[in-house]
C-alpha positions in Angstrom: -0.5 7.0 -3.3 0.4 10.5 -2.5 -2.9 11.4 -0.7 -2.6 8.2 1.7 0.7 8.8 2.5 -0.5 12.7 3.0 -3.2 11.1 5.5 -0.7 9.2 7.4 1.1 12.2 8.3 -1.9 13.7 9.3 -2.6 11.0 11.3 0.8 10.4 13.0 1.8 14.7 13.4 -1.4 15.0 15.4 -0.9 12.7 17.8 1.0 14.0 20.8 4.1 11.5 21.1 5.3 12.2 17.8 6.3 16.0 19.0 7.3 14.7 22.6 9.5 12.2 20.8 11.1 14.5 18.5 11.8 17.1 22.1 13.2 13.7 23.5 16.0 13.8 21.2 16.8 16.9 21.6 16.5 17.0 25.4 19.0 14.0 25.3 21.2 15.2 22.9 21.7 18.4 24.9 21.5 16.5 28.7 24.3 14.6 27.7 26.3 17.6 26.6 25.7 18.9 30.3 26.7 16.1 31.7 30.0 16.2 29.9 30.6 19.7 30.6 29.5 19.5 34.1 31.8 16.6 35.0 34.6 17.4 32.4 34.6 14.7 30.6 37.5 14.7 28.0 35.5 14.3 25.1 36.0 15.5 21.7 33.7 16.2 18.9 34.1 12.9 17.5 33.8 11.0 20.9 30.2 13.1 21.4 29.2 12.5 18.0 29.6 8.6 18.2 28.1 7.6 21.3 25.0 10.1 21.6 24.6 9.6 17.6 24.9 5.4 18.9 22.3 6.1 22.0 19.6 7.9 20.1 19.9 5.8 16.9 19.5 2.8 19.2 16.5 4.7 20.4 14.9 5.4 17.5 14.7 1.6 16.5 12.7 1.4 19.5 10.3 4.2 18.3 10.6 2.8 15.0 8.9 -0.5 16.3 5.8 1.7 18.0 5.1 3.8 15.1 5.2 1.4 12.2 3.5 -1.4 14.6 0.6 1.2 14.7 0.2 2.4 11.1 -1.8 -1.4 10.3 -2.6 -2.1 14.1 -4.6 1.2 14.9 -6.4 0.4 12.1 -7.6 -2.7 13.0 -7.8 -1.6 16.7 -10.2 1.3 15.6 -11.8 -0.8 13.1 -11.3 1.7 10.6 -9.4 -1.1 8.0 -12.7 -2.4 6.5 -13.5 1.0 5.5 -10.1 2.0 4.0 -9.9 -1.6 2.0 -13.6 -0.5 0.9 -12.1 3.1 -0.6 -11.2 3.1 -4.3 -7.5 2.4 -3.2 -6.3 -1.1 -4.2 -4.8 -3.0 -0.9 -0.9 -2.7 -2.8 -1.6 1.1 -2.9 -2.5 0.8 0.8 0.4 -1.1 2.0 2.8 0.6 0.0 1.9 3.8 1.0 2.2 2.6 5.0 5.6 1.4 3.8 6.5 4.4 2.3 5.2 6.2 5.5 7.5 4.1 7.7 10.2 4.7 6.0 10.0 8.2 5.2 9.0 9.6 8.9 12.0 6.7 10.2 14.4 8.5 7.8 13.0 12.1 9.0 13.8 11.3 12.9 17.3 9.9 11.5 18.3 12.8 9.7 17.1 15.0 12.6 19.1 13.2 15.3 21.9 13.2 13.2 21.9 17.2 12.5 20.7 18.1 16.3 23.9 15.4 17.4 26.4 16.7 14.8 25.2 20.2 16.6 25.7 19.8 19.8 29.3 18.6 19.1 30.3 21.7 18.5 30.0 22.5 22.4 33.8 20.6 22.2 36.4 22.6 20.9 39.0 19.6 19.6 37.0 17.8 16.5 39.2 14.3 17.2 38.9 11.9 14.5 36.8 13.2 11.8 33.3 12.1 11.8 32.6 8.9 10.0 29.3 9.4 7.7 29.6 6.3 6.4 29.2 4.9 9.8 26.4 7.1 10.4 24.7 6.0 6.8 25.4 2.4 7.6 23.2 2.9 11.0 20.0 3.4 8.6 20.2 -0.4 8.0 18.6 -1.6 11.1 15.8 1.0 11.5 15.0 -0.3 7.6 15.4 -3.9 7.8 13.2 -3.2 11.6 10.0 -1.5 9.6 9.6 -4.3 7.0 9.8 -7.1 10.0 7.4 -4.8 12.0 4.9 -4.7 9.1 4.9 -8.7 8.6 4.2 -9.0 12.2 1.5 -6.6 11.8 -0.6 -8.3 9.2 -0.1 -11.5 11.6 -1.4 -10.5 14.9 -4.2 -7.9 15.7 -2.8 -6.2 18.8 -0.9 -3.4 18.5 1.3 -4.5 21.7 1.5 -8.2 20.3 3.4 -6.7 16.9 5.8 -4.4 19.2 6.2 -7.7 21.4 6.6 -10.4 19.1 8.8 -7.8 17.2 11.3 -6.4 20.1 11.4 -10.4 21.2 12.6 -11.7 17.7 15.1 -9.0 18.2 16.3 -9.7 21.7 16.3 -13.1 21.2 18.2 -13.5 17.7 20.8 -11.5 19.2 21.6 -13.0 22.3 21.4 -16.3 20.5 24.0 -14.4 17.4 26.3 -13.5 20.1 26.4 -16.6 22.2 27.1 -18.4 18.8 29.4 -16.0 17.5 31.3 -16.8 20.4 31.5 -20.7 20.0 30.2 -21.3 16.9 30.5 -18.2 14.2 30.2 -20.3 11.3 26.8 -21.4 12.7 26.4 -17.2 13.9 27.0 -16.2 10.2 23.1 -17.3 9.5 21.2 -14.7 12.1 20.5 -11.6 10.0 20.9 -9.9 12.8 24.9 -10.3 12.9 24.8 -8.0 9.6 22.4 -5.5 10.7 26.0 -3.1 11.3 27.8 -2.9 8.2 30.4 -0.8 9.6 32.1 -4.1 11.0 34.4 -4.7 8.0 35.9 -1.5 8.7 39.2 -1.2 10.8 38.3 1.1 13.9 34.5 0.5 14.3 33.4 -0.9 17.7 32.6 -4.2 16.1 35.7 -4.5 14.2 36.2 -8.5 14.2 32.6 -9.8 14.2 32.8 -10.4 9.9 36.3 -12.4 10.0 35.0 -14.6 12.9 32.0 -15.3 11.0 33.8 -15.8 7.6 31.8 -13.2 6.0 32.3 -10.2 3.3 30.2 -7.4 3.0 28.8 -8.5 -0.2 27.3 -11.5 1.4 26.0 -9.2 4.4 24.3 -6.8 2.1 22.8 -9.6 0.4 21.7 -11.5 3.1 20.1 -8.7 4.8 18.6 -8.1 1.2 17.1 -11.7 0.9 15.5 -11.3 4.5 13.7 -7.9 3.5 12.6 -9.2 0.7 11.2 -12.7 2.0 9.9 -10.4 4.9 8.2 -8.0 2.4 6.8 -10.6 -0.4 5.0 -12.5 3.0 3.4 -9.5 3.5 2.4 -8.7 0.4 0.9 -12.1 0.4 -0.8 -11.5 4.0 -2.6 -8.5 3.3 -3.9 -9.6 -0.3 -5.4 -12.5 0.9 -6.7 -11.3 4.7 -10.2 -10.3 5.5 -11.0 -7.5 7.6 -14.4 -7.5 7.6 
């Protein structure tokens, strides 16, 4: 397991967009503090923290979609899958380890936005509010529950841009639909995982404060219904890739 998650990150540190990516972040992270300082804007620690933190988060579940679509989809692009599924690996070792992979570089990226952001801050002198790290833990949800629906749509199409499609459309679409429901019907909104993708809305003070009493909804039943959806998400998959042919 450890030497095919070892060849992944060979695989994904050569190629040039990971480091371009990674000077993305930083190069927005920094922009923005320009901007602030250029047009004093009255912003304090706190306010920097939160909105560049919610930008490049929001960011990174784009990335998140590119990089995991192409962990199974190179492989079948390059026609390289037939040989790995031939190696003395078994095909759970093999998709756990891409799992694993997803997860580990997605939760390397968060952890280096959050330092670079939490950084930066310091380039305002009041600190506000303190800074939420629950919040910021919380935010790890939808990068997470993102990989695993990325990975089913992997082992159903070929095409690396058909998985980052069909992925970034499931999203878009299940949450304009959420939102115009929440707004007429939030009994029928409760049922769209996406609607529970941001825990921090059962706390007072969070942008989203509101969104779980409309719905009629606890955080128990959030965490658990984002749970159920993983692992439905997760056991297809498991189910896809033992039983698909690549040869």
């Amino acid at each position: 397991m450890l030497s095919l998650i070892q060849n992944e990150w060979m695989k994904w540190w050569t190629m040039k967009k990971s480091k371009i990516v990674l000077a993305l972040y930083v190069a927005i992270a920094v922009g923005l503090v320009i901007i602030a300082k250029t047009n004093d804007f009255d912003f304090t620690r706190s306010d920097y923290y939160t909105w560049v933190s919610t930008i490049l988060f929001g960011l990174l579940g784009i990335i998140t979609i590119v990089f995991t679509a192409e962990t199974i989809g190179n492989e079948v692009r390059y026609d390289t899958m037939k040989h790995l599924l031939m190696s003395p690996y078994s095909r759970m070792m093999i998709y756990f380890s891409k799992l694993l992979f997803s997860i580990l570089i997605m939760l390397g990226q968060f952890i280096f936005i959050a330092l670079i952001t939490y950084a930066a801050s310091f380039a305002f002198s009041e600190a506000g509010e303190s800074l939420q790290l629950r919040d910021t833990v919380f935010a790890l949800v939808n990068p997470v529950f993102t990989i695993f629906m990325t990975l089913f749509f992997s082992l159903v199409f070929r095409s690396v841009g058909m998985i980052i499609g069909f992925t970034v459309l499931a999203q878009f679409f299940t949450s304009i639909a959420g939102t115009v429901l929440l707004a007429f019907k939030p009994e029928i909104a409760k049922w769209i995982v996406f609607m529970h993708l941001d825990w921090s809305m059962y706390f007072k003070g969070a942008l989203t404060y509101g969104t779980g009493e409309a719905m009629g909804t606890t955080l128990t039943f959030s965490v658990l219904f984002v749970l159920a959806h993983i692992l439905v998400l997760f056991g297809g998959s498991i189910l896809i890739f033992q039983k698909k042919s690549y040869l």
